[in-house]
Backbone bond lengths (Angstrom), bond angles and torsions (degrees), N, CA, C in turn:
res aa  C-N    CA-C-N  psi(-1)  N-CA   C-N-CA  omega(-1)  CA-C   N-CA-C  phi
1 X - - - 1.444 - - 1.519 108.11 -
2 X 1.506 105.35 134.75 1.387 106.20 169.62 1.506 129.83 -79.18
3 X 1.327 116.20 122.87 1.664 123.57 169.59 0.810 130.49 -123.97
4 X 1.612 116.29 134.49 1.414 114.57 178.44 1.785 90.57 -155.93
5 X 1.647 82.11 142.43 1.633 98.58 155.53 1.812 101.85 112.88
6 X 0.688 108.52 -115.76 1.812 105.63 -178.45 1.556 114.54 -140.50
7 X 1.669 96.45 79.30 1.109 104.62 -168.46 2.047 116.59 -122.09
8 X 1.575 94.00 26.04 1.112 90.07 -178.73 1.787 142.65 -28.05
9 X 1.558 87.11 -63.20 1.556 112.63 175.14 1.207 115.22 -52.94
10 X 1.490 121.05 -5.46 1.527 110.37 170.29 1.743 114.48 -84.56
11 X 1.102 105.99 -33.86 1.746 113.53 -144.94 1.655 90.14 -52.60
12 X 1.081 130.14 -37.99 1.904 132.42 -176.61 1.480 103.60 -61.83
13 X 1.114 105.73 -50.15 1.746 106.57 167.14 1.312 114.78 -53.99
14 X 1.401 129.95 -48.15 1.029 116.65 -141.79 1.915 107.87 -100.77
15 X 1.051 86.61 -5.24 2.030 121.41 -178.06 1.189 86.22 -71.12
16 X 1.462 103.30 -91.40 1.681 111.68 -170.07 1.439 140.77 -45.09
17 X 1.817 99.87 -53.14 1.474 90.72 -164.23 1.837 79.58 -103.34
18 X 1.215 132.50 20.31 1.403 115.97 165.81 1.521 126.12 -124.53
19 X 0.872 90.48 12.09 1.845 115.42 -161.16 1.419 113.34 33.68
20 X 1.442 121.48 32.81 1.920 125.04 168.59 1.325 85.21 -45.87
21 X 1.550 105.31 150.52 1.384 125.40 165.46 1.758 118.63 -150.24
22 X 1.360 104.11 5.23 1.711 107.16 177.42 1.583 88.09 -131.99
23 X 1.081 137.58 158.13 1.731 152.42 -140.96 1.986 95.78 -160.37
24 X 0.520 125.23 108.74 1.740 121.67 156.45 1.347 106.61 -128.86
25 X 1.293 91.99 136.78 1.509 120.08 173.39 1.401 111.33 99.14
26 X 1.046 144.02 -13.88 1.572 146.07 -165.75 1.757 90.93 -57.56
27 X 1.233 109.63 123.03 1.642 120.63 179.62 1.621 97.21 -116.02
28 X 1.923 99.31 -164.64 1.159 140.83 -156.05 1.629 97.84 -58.95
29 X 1.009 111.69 -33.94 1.709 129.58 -179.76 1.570 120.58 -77.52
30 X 1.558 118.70 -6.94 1.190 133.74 176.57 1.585 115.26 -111.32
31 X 1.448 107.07 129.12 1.465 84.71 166.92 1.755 127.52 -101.60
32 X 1.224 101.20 135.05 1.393 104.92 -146.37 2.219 111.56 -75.56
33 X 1.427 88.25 -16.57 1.579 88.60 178.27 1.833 108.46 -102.47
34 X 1.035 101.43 -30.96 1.867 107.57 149.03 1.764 124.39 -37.49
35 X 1.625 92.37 -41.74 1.392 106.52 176.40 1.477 120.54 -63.70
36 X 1.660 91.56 -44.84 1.587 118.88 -167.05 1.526 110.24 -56.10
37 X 1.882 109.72 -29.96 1.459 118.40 -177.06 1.092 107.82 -100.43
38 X 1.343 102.64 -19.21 1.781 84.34 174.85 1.736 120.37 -80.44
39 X 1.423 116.60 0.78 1.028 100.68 177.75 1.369 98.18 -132.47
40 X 1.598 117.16 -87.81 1.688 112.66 -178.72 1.130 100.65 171.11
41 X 2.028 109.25 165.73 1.055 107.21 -148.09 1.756 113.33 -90.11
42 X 1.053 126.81 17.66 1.464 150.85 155.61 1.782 111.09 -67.58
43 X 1.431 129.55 9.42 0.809 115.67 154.05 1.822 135.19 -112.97
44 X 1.018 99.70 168.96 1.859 89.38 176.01 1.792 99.25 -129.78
45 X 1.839 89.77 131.08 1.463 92.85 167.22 1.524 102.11 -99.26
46 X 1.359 104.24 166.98 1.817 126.47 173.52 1.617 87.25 -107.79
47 X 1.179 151.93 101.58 1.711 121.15 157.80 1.432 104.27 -103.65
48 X 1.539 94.32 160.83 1.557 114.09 -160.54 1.317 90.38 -88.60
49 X 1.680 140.58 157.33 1.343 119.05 142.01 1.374 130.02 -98.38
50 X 1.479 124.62 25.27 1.230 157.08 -144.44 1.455 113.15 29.61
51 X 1.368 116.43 142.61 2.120 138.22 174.95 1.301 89.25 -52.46
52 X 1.151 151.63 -57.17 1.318 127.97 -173.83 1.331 142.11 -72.26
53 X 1.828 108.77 -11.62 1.228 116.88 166.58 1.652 100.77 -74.22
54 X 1.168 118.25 -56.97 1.578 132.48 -155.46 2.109 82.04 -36.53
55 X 1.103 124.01 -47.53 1.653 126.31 -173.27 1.490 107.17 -51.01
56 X 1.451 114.52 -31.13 1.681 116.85 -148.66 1.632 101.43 -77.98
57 X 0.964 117.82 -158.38 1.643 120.03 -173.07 1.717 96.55 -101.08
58 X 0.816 119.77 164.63 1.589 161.07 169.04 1.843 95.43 -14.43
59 X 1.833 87.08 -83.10 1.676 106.41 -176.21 1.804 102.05 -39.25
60 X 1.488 123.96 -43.75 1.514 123.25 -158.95 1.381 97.41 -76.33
61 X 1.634 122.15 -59.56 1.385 110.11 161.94 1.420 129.39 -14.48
62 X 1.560 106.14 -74.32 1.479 99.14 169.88 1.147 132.93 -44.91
63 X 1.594 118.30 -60.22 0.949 144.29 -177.04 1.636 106.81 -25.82
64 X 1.422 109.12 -77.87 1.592 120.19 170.14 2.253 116.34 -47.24
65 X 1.309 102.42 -32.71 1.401 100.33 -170.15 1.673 104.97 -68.98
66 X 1.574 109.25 -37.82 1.608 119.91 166.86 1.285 119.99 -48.94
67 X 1.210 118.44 -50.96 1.138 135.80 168.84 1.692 129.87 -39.98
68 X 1.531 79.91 -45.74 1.565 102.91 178.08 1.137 126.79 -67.19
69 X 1.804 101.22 -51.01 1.334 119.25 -162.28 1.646 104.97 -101.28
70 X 1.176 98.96 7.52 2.023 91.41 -168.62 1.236 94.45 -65.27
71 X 1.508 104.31 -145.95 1.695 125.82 -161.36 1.682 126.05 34.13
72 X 1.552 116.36 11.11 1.230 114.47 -165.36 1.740 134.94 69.47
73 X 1.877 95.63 20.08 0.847 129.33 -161.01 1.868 100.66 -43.40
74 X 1.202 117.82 -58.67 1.361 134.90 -178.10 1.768 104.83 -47.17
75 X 1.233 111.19 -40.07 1.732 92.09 -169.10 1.428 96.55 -93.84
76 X 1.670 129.42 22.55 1.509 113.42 165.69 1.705 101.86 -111.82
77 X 1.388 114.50 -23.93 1.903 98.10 -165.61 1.147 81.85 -153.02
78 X 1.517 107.98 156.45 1.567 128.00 173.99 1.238 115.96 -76.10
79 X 1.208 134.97 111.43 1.296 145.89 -136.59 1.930 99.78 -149.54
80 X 1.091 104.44 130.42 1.554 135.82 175.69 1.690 116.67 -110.86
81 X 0.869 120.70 129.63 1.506 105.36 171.72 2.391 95.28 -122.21
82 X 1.552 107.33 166.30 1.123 103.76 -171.47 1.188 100.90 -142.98
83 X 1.497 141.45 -179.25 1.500 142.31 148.66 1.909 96.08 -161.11
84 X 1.754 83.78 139.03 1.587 79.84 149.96 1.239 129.04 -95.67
85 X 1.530 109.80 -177.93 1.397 104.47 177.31 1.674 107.40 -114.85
86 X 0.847 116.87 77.38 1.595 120.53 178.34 1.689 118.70 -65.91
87 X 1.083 112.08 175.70 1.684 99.88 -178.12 1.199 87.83 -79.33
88 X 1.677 96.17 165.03 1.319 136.34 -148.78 1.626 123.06 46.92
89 X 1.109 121.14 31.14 1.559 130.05 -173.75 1.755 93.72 -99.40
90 X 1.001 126.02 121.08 1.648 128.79 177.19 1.554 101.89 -84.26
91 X 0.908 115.85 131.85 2.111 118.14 171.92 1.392 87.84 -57.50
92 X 1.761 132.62 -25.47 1.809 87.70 178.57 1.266 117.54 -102.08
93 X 1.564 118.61 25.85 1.343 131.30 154.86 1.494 109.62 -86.38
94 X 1.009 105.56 -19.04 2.066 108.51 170.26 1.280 119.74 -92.44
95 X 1.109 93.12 -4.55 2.085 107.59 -172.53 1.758 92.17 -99.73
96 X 1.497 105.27 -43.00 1.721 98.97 -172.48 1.653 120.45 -67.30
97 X 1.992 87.25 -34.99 1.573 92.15 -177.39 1.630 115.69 -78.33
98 X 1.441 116.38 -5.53 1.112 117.49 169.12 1.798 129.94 -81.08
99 X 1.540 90.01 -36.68 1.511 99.78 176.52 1.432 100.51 -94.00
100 X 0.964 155.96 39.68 1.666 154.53 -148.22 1.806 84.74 -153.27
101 X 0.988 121.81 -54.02 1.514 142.60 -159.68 1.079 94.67 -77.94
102 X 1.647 136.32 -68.07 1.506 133.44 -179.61 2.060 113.66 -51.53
103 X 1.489 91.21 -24.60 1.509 88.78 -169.70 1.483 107.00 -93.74
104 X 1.343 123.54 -31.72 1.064 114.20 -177.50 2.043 112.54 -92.20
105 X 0.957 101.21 -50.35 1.891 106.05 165.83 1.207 130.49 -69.78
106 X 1.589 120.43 -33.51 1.742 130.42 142.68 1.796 65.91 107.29
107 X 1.448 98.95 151.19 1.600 120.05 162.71 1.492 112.00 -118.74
108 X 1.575 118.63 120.81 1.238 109.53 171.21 1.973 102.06 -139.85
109 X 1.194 87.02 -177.93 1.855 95.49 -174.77 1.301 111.27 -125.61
110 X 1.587 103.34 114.93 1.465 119.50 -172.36 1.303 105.83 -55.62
111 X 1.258 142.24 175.68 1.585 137.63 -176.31 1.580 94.97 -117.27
112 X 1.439 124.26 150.07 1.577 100.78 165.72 1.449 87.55 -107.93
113 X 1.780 84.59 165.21 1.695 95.30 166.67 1.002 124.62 -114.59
């Protein structure tokens, strides 16, 4: 299911009495390990890091990816992070948010079974 905007108070609803289990879009405005308890670890978010940060300087990049990825977010739910590249996005603002992202959230590959 797609989300965006300030929709915290749903994700417990929408776990339980709906059985959602994939999340896209949950951004900068969500908190993403808040999310993680409110529902369980059977879900996967997509989060956006919003087109207008991807523009900002370096420090804001980070700034938001910490944000994102803290609480150990990665070893409870399968988690994606995304950005577009809208104009004014520099490739070495896509190069930072990419290597910024591997270093701080770690990239690995689930195994299937």
């Amino acid at each position: 299911m797609h989300l965006c905007g300030h929709v915290q108070h749903l994700f417990n609803t929408l776990y339980r009495e709906m059985g959602i289990r994939i999340f896209n879009g949950p951004g900068v405005q969500i908190d993403l390990g808040k999310m993680a308890e409110d529902t369980g670890a059977d879900i996967e978010i997509q989060g956006d890091i919003g087109y207008s940060t991807m523009r900002e300087s370096h420090p804001e990049i980070e700034r938001v990816l910490d944000k994102m990825l803290g609480r150990d977010l990665k070893d409870r739910v399968k988690l994606m992070l995304y950005a577009f590249a809208v104009a004014g996005t520099t490739p070495d603002n896509m190069r930072f948010f990419y290597e910024k992202a591997k270093e701080i959230g770690g990239i690995f590959r689930v195994k299937e079974s």
